[in-house]
C-alpha positions in Angstrom: -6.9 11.0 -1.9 -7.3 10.6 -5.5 -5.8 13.2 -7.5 -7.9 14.0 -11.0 -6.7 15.9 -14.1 -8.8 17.0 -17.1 -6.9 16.4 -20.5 -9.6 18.5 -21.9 -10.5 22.2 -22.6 -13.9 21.6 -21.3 -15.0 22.2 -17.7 -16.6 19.2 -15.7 -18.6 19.5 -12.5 -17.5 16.1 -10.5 -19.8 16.4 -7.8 -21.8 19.5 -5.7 -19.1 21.7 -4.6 -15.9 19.7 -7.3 -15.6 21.4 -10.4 -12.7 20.1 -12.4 -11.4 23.1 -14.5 -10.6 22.8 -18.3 -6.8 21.5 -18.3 -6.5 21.8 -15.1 -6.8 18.8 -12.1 -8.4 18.8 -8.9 -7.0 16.3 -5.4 -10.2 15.6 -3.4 -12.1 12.7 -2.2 -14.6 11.5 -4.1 -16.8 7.8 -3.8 -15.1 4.9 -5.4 -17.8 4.4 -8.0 -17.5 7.6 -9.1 -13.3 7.5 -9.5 -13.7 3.9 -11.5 -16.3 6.1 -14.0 -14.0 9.1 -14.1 -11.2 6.6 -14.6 -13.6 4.8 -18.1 -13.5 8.3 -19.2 -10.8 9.4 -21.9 -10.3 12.9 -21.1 -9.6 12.6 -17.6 -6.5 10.9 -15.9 -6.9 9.5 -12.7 -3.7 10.1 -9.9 -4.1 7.8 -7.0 -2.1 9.8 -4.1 0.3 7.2 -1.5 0.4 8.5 1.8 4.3 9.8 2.4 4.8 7.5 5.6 3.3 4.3 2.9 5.4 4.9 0.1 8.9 5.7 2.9 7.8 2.1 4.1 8.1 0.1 0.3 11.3 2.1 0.3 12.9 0.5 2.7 11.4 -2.9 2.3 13.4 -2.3 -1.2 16.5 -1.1 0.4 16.4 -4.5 2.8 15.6 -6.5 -0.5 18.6 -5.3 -2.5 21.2 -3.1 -0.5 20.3 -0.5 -2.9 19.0 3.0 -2.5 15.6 3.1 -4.7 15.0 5.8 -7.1 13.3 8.8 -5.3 10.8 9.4 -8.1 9.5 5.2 -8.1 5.9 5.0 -7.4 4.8 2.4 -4.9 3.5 0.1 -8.2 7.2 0.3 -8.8 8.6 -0.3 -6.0 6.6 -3.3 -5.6 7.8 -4.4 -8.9 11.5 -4.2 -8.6 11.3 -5.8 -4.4 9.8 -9.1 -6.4 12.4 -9.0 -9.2 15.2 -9.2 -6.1 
């Protein structure tokens, strides 16, 4: 699930049936080629959504690594990070 917000105040129809509303974001699935041209795009932020069950597992990895409890609001990019700093 990719997760898309609009850092405009301009409408933009994604795909038939996705219509990204001004300022607003949208979580769907769209094709890859289409996310990495959305993501070239300046007024649009791309979000890409970690399964709960994947990110509960780099979690623990960094729990194992360190002893530590890892900060609840660590993304899996950061996670990842801070397990190859230990």
């Amino acid at each position: 699930m990719t997760l898309i917000r609009n850092l405009t105040s301009s409408p933009y129809d994604l795909a038939p049936g996705v219509i990204l509303p001004a300022n607003g974001e949208v979580d769907t699935d769209l094709p890859d080629w289409l996310v990495e041209a959305l993501r070239a795009a300046p007024g649009v932020e791309i979000v890409e959504i970690v399964a709960n069950d994947e990110i509960e597992s780099w979690r623990k990895l960094y729990t194992d690594a360190t002893g530590k409890k890892p900060d609840g609001r660590w993304s899996v990019a950061r996670l990842m990070t801070e397990i190859e700093r230990a």
